[in-house]
C-alpha positions in Angstrom: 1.9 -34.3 -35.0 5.1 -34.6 -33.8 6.0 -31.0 -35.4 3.0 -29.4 -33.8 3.9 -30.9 -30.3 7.4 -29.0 -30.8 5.9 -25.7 -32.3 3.6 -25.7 -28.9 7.0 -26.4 -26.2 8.7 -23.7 -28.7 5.8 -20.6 -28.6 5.3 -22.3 -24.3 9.3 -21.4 -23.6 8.9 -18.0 -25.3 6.0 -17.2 -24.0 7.6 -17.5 -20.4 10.8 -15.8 -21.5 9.5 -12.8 -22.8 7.4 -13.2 -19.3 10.2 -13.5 -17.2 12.0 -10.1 -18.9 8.9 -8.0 -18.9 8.9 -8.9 -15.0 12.5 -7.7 -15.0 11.4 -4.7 -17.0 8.7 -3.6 -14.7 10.2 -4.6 -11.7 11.2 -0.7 -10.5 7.2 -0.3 -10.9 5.8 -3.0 -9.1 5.0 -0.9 -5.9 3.9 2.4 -8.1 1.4 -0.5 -10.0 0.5 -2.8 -6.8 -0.4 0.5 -4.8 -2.6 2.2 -7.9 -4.3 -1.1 -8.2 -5.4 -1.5 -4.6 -6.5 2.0 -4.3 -8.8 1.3 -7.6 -10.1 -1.3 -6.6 -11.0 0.5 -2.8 -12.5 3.5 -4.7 -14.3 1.2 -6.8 -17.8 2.0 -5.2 -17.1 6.2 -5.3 -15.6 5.5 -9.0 -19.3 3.7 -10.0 -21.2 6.2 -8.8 -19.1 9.6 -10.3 -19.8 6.5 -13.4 -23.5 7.2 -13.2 -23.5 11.0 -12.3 -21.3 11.5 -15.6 -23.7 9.0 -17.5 -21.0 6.5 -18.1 -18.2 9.0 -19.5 -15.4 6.7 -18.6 -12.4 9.5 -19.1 -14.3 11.8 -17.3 -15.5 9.8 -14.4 -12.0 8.8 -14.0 -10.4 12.3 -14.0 -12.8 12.9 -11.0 -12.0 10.1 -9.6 -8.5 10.5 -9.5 -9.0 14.1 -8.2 -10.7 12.8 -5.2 -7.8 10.6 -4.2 -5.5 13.3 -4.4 -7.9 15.5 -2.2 -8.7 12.7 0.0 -5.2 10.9 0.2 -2.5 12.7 -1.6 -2.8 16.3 -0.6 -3.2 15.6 3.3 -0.1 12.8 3.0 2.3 15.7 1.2 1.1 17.8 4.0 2.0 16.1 6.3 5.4 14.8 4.8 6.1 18.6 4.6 6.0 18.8 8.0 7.6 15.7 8.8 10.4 16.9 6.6 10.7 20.1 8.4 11.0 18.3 12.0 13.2 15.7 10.8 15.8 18.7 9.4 15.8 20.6 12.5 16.4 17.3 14.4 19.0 16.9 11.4 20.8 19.8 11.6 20.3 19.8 15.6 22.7 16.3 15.5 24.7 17.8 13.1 26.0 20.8 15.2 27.3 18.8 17.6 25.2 21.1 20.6 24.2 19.0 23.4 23.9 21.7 25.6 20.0 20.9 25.9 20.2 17.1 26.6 22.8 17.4 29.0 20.4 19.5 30.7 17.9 17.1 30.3 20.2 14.1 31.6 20.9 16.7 34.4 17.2 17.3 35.3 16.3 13.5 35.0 19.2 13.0 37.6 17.6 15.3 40.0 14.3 14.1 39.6 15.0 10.5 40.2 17.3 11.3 43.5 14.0 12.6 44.9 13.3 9.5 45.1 16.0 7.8 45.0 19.0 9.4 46.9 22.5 8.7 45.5 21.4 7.9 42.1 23.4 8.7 39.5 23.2 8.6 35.3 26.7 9.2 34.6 25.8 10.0 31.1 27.6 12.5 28.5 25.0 13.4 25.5 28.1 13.8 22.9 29.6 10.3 23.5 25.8 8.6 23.8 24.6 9.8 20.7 27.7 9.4 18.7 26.5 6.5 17.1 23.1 8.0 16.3 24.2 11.1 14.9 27.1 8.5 12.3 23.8 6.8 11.4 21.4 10.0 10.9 24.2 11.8 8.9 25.3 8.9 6.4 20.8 8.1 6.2 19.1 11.0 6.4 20.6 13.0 3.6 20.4 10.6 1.5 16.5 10.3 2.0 15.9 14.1 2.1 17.3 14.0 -1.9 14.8 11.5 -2.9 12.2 14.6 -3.5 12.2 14.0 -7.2 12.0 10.2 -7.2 9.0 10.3 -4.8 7.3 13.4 -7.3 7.9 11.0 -9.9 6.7 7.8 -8.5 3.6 9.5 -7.6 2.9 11.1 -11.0 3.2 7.6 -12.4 0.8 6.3 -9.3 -1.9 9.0 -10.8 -1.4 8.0 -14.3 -1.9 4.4 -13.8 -5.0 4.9 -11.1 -6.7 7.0 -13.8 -6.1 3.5 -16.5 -7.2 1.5 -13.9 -10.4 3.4 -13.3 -10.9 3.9 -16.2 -10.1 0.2 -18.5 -10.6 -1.8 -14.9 -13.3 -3.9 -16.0 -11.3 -4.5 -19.8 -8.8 -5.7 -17.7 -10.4 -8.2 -15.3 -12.1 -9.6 -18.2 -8.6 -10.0 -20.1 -7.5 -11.8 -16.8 -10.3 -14.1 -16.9 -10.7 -15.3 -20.8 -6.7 -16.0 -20.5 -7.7 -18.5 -17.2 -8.4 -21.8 -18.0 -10.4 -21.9 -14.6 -14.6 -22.4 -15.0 -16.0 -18.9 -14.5 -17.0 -19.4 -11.2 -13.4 -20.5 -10.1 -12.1 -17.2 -11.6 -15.0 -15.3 -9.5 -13.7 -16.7 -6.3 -10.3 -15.4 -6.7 -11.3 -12.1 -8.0 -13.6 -12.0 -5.1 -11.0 -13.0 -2.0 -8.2 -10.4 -4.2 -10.3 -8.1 -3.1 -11.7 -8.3 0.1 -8.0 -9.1 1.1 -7.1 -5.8 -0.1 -10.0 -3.8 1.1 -9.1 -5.5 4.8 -5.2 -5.1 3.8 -5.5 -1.3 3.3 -8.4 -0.6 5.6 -7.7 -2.9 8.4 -3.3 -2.4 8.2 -2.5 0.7 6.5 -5.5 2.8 8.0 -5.5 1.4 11.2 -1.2 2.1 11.6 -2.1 5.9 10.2 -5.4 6.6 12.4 -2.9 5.2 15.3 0.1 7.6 14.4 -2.2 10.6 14.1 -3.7 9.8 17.6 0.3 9.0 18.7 1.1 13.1 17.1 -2.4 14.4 18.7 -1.2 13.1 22.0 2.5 14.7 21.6 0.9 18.1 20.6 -1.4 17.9 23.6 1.1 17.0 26.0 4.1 18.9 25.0 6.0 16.4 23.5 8.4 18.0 20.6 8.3 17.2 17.2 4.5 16.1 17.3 4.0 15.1 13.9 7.5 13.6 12.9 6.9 11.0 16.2 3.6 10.6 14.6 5.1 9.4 11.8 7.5 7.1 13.4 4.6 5.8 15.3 2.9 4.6 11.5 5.9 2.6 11.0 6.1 1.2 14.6 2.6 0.1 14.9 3.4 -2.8 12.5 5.3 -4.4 15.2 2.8 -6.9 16.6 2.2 -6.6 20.6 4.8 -3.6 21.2 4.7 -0.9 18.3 3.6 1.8 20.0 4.9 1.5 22.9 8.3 1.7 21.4 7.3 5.5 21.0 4.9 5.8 23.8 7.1 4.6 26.7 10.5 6.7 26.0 8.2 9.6 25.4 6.1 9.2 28.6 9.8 8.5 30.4 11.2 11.8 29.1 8.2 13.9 30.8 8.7 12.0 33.9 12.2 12.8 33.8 11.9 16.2 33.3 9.5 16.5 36.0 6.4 16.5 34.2 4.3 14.1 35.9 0.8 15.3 35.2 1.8 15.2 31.4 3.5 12.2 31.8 0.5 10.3 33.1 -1.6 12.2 30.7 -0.2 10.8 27.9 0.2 7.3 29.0 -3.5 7.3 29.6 -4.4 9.0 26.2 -1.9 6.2 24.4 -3.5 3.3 26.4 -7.1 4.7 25.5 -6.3 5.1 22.2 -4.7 1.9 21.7 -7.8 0.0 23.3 -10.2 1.8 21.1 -8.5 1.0 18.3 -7.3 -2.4 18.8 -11.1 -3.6 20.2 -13.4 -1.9 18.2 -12.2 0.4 14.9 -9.5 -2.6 13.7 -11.5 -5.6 14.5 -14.0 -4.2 12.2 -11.8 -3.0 9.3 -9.6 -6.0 8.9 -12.8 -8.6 9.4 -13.1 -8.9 5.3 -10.1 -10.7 4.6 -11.3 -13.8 5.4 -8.2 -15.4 6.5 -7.2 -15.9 10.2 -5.3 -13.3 12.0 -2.0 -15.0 12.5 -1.7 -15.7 8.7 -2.4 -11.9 7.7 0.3 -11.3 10.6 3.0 -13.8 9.0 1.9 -12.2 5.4 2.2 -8.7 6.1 5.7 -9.4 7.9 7.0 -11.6 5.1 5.9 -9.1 2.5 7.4 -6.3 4.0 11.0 -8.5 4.5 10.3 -9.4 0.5 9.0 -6.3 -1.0 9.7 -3.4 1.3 6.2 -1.4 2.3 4.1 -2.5 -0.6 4.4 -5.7 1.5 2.0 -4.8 3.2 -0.6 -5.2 0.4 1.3 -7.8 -1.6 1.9 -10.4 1.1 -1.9 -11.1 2.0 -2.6 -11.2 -1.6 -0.1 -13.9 -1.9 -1.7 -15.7 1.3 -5.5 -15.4 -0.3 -4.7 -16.3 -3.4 -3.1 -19.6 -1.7 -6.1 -20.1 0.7 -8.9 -19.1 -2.3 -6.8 -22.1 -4.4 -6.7 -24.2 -1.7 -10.6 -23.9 -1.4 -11.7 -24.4 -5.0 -9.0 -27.2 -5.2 -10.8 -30.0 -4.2 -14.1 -28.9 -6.7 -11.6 -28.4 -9.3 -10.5 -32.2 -9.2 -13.4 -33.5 -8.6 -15.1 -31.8 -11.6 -12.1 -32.9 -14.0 -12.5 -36.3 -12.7 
């Protein structure tokens, strides 16, 4: 007895060892394999049904699958990296040159401007020593993210090789998942059920929302004359993640610049298009998206935010799954002690 009780703390510690280091193994991978995962399980429904054109063919049915993510997701994202790229290396080499002919006009114009109506004003600004820190920053960063072409090719390859697995041996898996939980079937349906809906809402209702609000952010640049269009766009993605004030850390030095330079019909243009926009999509398109995560709003805020801080933009996903997992356990906790009682 005693030997078996020893042989079972033995296999228990190298059980969780050999855990631990394949966690350090895959650790690089964690995004490539959180971000395939979610975007199985959001295809889902199209994967089911290419399932029953292709009469069950599961290596089939995948391939498909996976095409239609790269026509649906991939090929417009690398399009519009591309472009991206291209503004954010003429901005690049722009900095670089050291020619601030153009802003100093600008400074010069927005100095004029603002005496109409305010006389005596005065900027006193010189582009070369106000951008001086920027351009220290953009030269030692930007370089170093231009040459990261093969890494990203790579990590996307991997992405498509393990979506087309997890298409394809999804269901093999889950049912792995559940035989090695000691949790009652119905437990281990709850938690597969909040996973997710918390990733449906994380994808849909975060990562949709921020990328239908940057392309209305670059539609609005390109209609009011705003350079660089799609590279503000971008940044507009990113910002919209800041609760309360994201876009208008784009919209307002943007709207500012047109004003400045004498624009005002553009200027108010595009303040209105960004407010209207904004209220759309805040009211009505988000509210919508995001209601199946089934936890409250200021917990998928504090999740998102710590998951980002934690695991960089995968975050984004990997937080609420954290939080729903917590709140799903939390739920079936008291049933689960009462039941073993």
């Amino acid at each position: 007895m005693q030997n078996q009780k020893i042989q079972n703390i033995f296999f228990l510690l190298l059980l969780l060892t050999s855990f631990i280091l394949l966690l350090v193994l895959f650790k690089p991978y964690i995004g490539i394999i959180v971000a395939a995962g979610a975007l199985a399980i959001v295809f889902q429904p199209v994967h089911n049904k290419i399932l029953d054109l292709t009469k069950h063919k599961q290596t089939l049915a995948s391939l498909i699958s996976v095409f239609l993510v790269i026509l649906i997701i991939v090929t417009p994202l690398f399009l519009l990296g591309f472009q991206v790229y291209q503004e954010a290396s003429d901005l690049y080499l722009k900095l670089s040159s050291g020619n601030f002919e153009s802003l100093n006009k600008f400074i010069s114009s927005a100095e004029k401007n603002i005496q109409k109506l305010s006389p005596g004003f005065s900027l006193n600004l010189n582009a070369k020593e106000m951008l001086a820190p920027v351009l220290n920053f953009t030269i030692k960063h930007l370089s170093g993210v231009f040459s990261e072409a093969t890494k990203i090719l790579l990590s996307l390859s991997l992405g498509l090789i393990t979506l087309f697995y997890f298409f394809k041996e999804g269901r093999e898996i889950k049912k792995y998942l559940a035989n090695l939980s000691p949790l009652p079937s119905k437990n281990n349906e709850e938690i597969f059920a909040a996973l997710k809906k918390t990733i449906n809402a994380s994808l849909k209702g975060g990562l949709l929302v921020a990328i239908l609000q940057g392309i209305a952010l670059g539609l609005g640049f390109l209609i009011f004359q705003v350079h660089n269009a799609a590279l503000w766009g971008a940044v507009g993605v990113i910002t919209s993640f800041v609760p309360g004030i994201g876009l208008a850390i784009i919209v307002v030095p943007s709207a500012v610049y047109l004003f400045a330079t004498g624009q005002f019909l553009m200027a108010g243009g595009f303040l209105a298009w960004s407010l209207i926009i904004n209220i759309i999509i805040d009211n009505f398109i988000s509210p919508k998206l995001k209601k199946g995560a089934g936890l409250h709003p200021l917990l998928i805020l504090f999740s998102v935010l710590g998951g980002i801080s934690l695991f960089g933009p995968m975050g984004i996903i990997i937080g609420p799954m954290i939080a729903s997992l917590f709140a799903v356990l939390v739920k079936i906790y008291p049933h689960a002690i009462k039941q073993e009682k």
